[in-house]
KOLGU-4560 file (N, C-alpha, C; in nm, 3 decimals, padded with zeros to 5 digits):
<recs>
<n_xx: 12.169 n_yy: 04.333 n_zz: 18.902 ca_xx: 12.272 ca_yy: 04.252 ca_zz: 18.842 c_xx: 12.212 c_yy: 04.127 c_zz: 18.776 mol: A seq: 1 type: UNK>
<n_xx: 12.162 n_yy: 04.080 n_zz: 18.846 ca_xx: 12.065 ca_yy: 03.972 ca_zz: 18.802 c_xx: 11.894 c_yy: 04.035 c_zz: 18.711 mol: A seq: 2 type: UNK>
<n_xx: 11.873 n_yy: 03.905 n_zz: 18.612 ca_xx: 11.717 ca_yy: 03.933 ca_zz: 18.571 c_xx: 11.618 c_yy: 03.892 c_zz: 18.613 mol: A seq: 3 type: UNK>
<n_xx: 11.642 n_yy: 03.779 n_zz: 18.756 ca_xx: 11.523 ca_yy: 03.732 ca_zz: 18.833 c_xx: 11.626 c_yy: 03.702 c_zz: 18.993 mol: A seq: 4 type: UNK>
<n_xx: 11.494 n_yy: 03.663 n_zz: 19.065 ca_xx: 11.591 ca_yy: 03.639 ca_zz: 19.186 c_xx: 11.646 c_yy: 03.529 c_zz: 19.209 mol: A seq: 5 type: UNK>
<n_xx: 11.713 n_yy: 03.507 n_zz: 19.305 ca_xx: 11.798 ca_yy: 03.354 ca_zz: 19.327 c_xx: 11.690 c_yy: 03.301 c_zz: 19.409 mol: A seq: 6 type: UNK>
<n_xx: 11.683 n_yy: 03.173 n_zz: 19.362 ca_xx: 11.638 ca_yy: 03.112 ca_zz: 19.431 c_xx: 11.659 c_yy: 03.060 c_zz: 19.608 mol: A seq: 7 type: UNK>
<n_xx: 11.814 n_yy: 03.045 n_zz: 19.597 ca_xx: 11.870 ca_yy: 03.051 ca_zz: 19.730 c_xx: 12.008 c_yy: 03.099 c_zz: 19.772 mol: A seq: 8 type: UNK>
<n_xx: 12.033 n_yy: 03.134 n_zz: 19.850 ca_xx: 12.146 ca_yy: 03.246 ca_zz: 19.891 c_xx: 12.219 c_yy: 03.140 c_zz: 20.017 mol: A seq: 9 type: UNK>
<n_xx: 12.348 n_yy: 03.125 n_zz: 20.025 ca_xx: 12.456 ca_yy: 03.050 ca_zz: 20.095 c_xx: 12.528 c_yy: 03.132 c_zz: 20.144 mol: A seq: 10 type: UNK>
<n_xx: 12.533 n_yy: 03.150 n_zz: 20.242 ca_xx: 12.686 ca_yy: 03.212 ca_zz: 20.296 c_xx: 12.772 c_yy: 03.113 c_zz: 20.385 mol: A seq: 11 type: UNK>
<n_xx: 12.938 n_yy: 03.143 n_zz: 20.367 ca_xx: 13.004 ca_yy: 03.108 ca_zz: 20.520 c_xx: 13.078 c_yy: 03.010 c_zz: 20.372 mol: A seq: 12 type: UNK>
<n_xx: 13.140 n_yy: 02.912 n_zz: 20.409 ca_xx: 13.214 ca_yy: 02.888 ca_zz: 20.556 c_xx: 13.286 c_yy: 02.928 c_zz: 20.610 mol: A seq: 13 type: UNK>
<n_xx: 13.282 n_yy: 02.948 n_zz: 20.747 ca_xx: 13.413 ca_yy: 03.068 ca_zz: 20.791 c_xx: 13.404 c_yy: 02.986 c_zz: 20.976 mol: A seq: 14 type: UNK>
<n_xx: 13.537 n_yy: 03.061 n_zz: 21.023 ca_xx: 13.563 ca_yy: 03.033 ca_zz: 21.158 c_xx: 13.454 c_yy: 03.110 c_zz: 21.236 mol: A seq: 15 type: UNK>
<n_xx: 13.460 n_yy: 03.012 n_zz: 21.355 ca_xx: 13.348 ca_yy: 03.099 ca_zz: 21.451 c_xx: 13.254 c_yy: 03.061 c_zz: 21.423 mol: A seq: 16 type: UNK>
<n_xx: 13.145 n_yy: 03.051 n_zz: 21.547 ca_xx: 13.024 ca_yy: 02.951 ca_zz: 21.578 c_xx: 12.860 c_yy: 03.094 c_zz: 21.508 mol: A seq: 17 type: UNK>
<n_xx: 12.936 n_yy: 03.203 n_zz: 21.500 ca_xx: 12.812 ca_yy: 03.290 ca_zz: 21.451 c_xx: 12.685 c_yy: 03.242 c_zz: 21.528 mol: A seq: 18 type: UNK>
<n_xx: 12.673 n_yy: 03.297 n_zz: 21.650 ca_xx: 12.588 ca_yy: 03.283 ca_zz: 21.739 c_xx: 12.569 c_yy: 03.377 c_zz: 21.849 mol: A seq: 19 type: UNK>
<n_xx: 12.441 n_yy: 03.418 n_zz: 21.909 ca_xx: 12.444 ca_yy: 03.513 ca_zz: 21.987 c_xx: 12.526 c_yy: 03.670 c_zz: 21.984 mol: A seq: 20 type: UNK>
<n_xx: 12.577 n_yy: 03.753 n_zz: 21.994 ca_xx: 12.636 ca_yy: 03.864 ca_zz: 21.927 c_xx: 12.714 c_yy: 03.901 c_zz: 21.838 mol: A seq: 21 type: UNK>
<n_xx: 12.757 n_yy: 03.750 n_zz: 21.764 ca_xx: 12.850 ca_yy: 03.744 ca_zz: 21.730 c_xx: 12.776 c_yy: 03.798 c_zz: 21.560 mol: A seq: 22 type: UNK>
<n_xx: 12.682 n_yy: 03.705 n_zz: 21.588 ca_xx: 12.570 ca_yy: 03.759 ca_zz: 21.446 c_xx: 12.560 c_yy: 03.872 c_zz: 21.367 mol: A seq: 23 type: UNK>
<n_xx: 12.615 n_yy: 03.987 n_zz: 21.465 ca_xx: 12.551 ca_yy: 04.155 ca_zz: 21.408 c_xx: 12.685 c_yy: 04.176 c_zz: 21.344 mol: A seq: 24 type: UNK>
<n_xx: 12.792 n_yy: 04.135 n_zz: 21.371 ca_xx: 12.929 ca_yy: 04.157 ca_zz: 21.265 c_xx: 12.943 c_yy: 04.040 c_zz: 21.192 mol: A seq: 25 type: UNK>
<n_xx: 12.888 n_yy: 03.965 n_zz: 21.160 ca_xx: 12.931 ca_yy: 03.819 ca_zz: 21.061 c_xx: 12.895 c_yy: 03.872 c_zz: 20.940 mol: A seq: 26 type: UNK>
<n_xx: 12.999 n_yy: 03.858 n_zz: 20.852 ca_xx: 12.938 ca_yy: 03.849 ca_zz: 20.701 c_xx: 12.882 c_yy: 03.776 c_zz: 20.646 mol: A seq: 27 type: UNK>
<n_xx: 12.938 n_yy: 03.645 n_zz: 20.710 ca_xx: 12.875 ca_yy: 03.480 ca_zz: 20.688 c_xx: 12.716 c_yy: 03.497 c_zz: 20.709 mol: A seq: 28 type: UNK>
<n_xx: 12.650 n_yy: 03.566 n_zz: 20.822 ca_xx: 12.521 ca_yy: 03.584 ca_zz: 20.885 c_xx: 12.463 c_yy: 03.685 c_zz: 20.792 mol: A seq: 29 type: UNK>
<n_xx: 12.535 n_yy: 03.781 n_zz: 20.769 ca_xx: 12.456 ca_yy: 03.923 ca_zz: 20.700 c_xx: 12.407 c_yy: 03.882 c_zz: 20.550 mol: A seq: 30 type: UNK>
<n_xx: 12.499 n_yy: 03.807 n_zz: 20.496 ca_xx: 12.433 ca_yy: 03.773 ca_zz: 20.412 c_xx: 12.297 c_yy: 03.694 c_zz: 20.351 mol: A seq: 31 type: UNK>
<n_xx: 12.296 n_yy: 03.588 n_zz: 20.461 ca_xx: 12.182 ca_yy: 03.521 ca_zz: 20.523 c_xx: 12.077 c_yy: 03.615 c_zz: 20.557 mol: A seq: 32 type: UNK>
<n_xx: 12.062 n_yy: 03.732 n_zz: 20.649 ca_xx: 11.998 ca_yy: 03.767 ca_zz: 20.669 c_xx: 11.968 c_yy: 03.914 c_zz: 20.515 mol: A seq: 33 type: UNK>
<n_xx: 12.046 n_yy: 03.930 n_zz: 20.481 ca_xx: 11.961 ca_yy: 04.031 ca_zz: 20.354 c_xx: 11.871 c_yy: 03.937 c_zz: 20.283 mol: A seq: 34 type: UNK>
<n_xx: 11.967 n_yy: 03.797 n_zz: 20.250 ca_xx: 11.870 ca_yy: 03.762 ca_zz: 20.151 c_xx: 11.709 c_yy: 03.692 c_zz: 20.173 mol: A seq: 35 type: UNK>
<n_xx: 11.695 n_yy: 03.661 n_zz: 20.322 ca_xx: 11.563 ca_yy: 03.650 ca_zz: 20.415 c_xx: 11.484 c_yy: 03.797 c_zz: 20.420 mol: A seq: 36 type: UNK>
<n_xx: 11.583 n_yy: 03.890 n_zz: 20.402 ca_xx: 11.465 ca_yy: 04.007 ca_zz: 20.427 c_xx: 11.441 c_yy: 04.043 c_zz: 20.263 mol: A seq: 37 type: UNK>
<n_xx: 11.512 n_yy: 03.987 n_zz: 20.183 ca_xx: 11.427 ca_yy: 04.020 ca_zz: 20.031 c_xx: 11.339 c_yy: 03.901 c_zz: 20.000 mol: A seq: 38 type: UNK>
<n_xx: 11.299 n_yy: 03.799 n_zz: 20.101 ca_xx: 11.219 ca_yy: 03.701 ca_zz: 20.058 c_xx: 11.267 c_yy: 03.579 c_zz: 19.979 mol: A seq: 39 type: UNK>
<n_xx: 11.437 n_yy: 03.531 n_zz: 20.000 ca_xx: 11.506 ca_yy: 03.437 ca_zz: 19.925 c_xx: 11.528 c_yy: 03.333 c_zz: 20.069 mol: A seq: 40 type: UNK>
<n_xx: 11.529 n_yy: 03.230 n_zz: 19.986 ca_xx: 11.517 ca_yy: 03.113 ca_zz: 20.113 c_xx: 11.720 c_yy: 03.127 c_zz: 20.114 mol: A seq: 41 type: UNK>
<n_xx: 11.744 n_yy: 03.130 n_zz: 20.220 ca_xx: 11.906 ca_yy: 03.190 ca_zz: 20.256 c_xx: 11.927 c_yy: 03.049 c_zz: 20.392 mol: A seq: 42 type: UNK>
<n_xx: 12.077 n_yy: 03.010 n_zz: 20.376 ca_xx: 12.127 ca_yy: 02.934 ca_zz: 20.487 c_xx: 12.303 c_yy: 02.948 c_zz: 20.497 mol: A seq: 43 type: UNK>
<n_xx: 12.372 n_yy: 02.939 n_zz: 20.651 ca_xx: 12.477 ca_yy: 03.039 ca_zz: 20.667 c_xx: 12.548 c_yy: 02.875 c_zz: 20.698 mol: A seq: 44 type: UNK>
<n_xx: 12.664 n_yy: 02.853 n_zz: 20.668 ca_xx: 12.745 ca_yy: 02.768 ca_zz: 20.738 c_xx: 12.879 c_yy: 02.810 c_zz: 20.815 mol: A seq: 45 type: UNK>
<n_xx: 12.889 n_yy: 02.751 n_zz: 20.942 ca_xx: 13.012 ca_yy: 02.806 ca_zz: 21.009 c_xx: 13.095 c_yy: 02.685 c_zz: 21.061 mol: A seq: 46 type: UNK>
<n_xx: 13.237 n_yy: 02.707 n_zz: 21.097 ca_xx: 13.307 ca_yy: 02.622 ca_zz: 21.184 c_xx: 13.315 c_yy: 02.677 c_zz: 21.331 mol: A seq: 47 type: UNK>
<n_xx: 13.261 n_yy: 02.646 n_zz: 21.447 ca_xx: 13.295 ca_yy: 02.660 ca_zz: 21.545 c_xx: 13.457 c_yy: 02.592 c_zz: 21.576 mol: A seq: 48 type: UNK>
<n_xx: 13.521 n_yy: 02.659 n_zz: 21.506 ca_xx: 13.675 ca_yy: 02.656 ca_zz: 21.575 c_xx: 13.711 c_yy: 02.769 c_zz: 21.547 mol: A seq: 49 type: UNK>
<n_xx: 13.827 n_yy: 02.803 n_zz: 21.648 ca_xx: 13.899 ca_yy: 02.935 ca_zz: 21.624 c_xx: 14.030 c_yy: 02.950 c_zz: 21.617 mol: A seq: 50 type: UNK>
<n_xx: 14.084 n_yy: 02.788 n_zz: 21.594 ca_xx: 14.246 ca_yy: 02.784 ca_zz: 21.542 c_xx: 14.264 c_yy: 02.828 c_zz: 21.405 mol: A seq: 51 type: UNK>
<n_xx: 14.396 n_yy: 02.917 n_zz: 21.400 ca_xx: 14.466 ca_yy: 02.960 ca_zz: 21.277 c_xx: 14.429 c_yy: 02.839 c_zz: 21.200 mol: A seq: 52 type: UNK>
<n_xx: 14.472 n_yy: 02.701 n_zz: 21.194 ca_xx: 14.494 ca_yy: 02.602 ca_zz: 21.119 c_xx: 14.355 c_yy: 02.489 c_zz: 21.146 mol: A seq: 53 type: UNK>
<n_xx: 14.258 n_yy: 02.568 n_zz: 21.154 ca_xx: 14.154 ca_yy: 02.480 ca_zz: 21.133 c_xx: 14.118 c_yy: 02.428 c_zz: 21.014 mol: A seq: 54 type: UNK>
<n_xx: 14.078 n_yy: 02.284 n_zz: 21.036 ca_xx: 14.046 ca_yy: 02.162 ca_zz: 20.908 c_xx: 13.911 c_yy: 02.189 c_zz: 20.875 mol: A seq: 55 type: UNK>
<n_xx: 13.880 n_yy: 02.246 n_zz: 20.727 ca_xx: 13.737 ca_yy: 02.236 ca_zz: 20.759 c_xx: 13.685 c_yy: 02.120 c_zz: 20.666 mol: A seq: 56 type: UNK>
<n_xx: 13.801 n_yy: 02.040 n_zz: 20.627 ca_xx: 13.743 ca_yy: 01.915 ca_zz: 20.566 c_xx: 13.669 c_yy: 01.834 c_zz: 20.634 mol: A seq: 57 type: UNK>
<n_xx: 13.617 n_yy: 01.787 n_zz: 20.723 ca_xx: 13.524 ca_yy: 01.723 ca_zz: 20.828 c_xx: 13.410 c_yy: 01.741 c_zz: 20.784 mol: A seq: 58 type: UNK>
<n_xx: 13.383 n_yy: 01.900 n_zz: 20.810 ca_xx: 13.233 ca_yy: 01.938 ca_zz: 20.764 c_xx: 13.191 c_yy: 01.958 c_zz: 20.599 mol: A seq: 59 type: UNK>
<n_xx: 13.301 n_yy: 01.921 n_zz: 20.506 ca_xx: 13.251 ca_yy: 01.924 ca_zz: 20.366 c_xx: 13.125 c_yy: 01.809 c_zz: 20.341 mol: A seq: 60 type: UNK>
<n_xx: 13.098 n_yy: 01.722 n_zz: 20.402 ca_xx: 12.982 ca_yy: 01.580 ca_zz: 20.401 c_xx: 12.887 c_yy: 01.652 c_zz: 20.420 mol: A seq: 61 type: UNK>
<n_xx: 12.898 n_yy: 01.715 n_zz: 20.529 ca_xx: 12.780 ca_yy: 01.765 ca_zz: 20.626 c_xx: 12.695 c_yy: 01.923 c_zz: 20.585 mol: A seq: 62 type: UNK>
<n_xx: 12.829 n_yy: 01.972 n_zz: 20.520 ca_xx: 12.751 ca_yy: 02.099 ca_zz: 20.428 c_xx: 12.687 c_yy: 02.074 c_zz: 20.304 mol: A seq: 63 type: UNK>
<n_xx: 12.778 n_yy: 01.972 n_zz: 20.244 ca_xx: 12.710 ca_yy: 01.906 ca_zz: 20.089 c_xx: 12.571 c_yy: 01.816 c_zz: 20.137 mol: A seq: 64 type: UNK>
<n_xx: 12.529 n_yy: 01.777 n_zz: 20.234 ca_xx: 12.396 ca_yy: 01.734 ca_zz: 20.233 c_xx: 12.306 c_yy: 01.827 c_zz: 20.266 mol: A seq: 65 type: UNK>
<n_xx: 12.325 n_yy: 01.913 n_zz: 20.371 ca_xx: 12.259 ca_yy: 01.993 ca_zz: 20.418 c_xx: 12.229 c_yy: 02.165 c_zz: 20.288 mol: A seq: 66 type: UNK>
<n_xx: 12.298 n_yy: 02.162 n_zz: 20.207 ca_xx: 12.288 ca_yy: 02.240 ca_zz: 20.089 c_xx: 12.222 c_yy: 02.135 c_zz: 19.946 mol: A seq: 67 type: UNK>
<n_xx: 12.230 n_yy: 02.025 n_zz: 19.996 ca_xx: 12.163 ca_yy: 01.965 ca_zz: 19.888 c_xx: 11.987 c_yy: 01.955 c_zz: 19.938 mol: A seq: 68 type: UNK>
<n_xx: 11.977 n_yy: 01.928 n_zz: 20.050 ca_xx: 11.853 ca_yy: 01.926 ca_zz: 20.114 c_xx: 11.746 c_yy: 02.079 c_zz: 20.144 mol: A seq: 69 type: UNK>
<n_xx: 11.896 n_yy: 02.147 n_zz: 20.115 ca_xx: 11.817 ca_yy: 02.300 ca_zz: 20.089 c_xx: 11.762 c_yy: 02.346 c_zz: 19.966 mol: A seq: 70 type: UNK>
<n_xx: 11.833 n_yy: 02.295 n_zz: 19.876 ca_xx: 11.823 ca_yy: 02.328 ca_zz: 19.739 c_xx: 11.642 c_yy: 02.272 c_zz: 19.740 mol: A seq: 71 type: UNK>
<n_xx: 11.659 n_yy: 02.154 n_zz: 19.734 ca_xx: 11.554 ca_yy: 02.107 ca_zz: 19.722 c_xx: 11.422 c_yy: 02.189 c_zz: 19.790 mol: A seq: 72 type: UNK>
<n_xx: 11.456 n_yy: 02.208 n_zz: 19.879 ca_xx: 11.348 ca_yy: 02.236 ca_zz: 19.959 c_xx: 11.308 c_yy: 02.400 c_zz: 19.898 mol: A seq: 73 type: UNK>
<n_xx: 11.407 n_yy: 02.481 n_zz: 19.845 ca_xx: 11.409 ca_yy: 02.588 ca_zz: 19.780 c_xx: 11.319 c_yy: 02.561 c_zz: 19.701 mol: A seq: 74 type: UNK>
<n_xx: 11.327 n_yy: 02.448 n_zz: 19.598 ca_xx: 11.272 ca_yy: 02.416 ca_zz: 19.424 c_xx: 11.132 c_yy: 02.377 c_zz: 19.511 mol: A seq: 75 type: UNK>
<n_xx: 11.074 n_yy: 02.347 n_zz: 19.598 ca_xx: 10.978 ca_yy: 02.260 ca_zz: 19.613 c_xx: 10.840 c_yy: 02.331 c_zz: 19.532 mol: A seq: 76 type: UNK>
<n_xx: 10.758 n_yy: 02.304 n_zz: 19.440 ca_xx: 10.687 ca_yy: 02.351 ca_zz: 19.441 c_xx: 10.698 c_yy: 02.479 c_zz: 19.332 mol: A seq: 77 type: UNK>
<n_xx: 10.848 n_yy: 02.485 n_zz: 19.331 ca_xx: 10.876 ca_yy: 02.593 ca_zz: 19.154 c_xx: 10.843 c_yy: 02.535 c_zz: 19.072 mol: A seq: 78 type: UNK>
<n_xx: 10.751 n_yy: 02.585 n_zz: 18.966 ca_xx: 10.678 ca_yy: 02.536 ca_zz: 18.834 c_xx: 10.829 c_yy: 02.553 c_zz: 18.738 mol: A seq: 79 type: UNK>
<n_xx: 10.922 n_yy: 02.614 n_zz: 18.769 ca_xx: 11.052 ca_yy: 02.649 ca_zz: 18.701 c_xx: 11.153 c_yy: 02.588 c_zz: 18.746 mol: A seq: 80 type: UNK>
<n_xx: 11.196 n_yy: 02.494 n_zz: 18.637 ca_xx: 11.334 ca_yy: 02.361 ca_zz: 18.649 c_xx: 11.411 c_yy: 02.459 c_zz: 18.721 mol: A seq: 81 type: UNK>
<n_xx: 11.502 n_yy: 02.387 n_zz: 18.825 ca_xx: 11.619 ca_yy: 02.426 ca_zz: 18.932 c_xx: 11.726 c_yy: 02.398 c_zz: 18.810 mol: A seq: 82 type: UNK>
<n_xx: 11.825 n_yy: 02.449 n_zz: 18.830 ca_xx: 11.922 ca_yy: 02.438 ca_zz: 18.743 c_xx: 12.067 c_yy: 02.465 c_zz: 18.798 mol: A seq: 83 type: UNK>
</recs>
């Protein structure tokens, strides 16, 4: 689909802490993990809550740094502008 690879692969946000067994059915996780086994730097975000009416505005700060600090760390060292 693509003409080169991604540089980095995101999954989630979704309910549920995606931890311990929960991992082998997460889509949030699977995706993370294909794009680690094709060699793409990949990171999964989750809400550990499991109310119908969970807020996940709280963690929008905390994903926007932590995806900005990935990015980077993705580009480190690409001779090819991040874009």
């Amino acid at each position: 689909m693509l003409d080169r690879k991604p540089d980095l692969v995101v999954g989630g946000i979704n309910h549920g802490d995606n931890s311990s067994v929960n991992l082998h059915y997460s889509g949030t996780m699977g995706v993370v993990i294909e794009g680690c086994l094709k060699g793409i730097s990949s990171i999964g975000y989750s809400l550990c809550n499991h109310f119908a009416d969970a807020d996940f505005s709280s963690s929008l700060l905390i994903y926007a740094v932590l995806l900005s600090r990935s990015w980077s760390m993705a580009c480190f060292g690409d001779l090819l502008e991040c874009e």
